[in-house]
Every structure is written in structure tokens, then in C-alpha cells.
C-alpha positions as CSV (number, residue, x, y, z in Angstrom):
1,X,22.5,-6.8,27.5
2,X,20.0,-8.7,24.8
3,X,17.1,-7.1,24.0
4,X,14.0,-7.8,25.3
5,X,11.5,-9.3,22.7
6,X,8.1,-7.7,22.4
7,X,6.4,-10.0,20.0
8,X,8.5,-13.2,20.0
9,X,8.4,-14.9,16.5
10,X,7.0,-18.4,17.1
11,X,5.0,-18.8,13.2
12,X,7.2,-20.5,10.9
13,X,6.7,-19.7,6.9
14,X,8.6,-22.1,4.7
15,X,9.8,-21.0,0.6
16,X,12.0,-22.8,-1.4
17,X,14.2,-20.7,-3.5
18,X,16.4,-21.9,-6.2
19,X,20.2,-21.0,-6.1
20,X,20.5,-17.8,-8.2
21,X,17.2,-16.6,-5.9
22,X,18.9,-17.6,-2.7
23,X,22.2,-15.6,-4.2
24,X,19.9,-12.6,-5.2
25,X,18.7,-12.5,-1.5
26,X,22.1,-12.8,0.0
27,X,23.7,-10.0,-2.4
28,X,20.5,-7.8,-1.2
29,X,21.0,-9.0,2.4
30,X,24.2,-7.7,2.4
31,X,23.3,-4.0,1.1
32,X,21.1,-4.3,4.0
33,X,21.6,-3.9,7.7
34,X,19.9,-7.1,8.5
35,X,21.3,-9.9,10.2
36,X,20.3,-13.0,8.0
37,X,18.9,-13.4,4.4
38,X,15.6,-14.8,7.0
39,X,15.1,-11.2,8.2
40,X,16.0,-9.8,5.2
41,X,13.2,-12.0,3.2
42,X,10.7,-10.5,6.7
43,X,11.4,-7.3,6.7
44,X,11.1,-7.0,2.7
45,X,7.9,-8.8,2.9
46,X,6.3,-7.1,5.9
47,X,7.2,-3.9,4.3
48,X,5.4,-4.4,0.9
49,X,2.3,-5.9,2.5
50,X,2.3,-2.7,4.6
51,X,2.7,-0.4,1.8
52,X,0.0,-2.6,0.1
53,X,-2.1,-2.1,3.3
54,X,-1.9,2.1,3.1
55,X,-2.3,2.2,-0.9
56,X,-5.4,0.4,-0.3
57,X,-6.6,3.0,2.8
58,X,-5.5,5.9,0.3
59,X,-7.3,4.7,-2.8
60,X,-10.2,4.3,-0.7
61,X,-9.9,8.3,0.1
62,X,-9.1,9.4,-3.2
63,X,-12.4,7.4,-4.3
64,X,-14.6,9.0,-2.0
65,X,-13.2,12.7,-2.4
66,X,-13.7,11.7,-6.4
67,X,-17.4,10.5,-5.5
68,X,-17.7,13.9,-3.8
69,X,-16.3,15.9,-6.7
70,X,-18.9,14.2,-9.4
71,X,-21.8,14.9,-7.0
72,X,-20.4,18.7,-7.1
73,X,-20.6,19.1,-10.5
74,X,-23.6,17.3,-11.3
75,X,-25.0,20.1,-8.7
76,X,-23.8,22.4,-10.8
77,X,-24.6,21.3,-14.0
78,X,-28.1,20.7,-12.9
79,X,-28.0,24.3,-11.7
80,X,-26.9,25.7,-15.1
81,X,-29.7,23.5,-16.5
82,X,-32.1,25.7,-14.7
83,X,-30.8,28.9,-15.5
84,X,-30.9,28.0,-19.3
85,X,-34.2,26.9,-19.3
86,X,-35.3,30.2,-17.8
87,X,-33.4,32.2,-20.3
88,X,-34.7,30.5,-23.2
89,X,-37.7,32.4,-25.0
């Protein structure tokens, strides 16, 4: 029985590779489970922008958490500040 498609693929996206590109994809295809050097070339593709996609989302975190970290210890610092200046004669 096929399978039913979710999300049929009805957007075309046209490359032209030259031959030892074309032979690169096939040897790769064939490492692969995939069923053509087309879904091969998908997959791939839909898989890095993807892991483009979360990098971005993490980055994004990590910037924030560092924005939070500096704010910290300026606190601090400002803190220490104080406690100098009342120790000093």
C-alpha cells in the first residue's frame, strides 16, 4: 500500500551541476538510504538549513544568558566599588 503524502511536493528548484558534482552526489546518494540523487540533494539541504535554523535560536540564548552574566558582574564590581571606598581612610 503507497503511502499517503502529507505535504505533496509541488515547488520545483532547478541547479545545474557539472559531471564530477553530479558523480559526487550519486556516490553520496548511494551511502545513503534515499531513493534518488533529487532526495538526496533535499534531504541534505533541508537538513543544514535546519541546523542553521537551531544555531541561530541557540546563539540567540547563549547571548542573552552572556548579557545576563555582564550585568552580574558589573553588580558586583559596582558593589566592591562601595565597600572600597568606605574602607579607605
Amino acid at each position: 500500500m503507497p503511502k499517503k503524502v502529507l505535504k505533496p511536493k509541488n515547488r520545483l528548484i532547478v541547479f545545474r551541476v557539472c559531471e564530477d558534482e553530479y558523480e559526487a552526489l550519486s556516490s553520496a546518494c548511494a551511502l545513503t538510504e534515499a531513493r534518488s540523487v533529487a532526495d538526496y540533494a533535499r534531504s541534505t539541504l533541508l537538513r543544514t538549513v535546519s541546523m542553521h535554523e537551531g544555531t541561530e535560536e541557540l546563539l540567540q540564548r547563549q547571548i542573552l544568558n552572556l548579557g545576563r552574566k555582564v550585568s552580574e558582574l558589573d553588580s558586583r564590581i559596582q558593589n566592591m566599588l562601595r565597600l572600597l571606598e568606605e574602607f579607605r581612610p
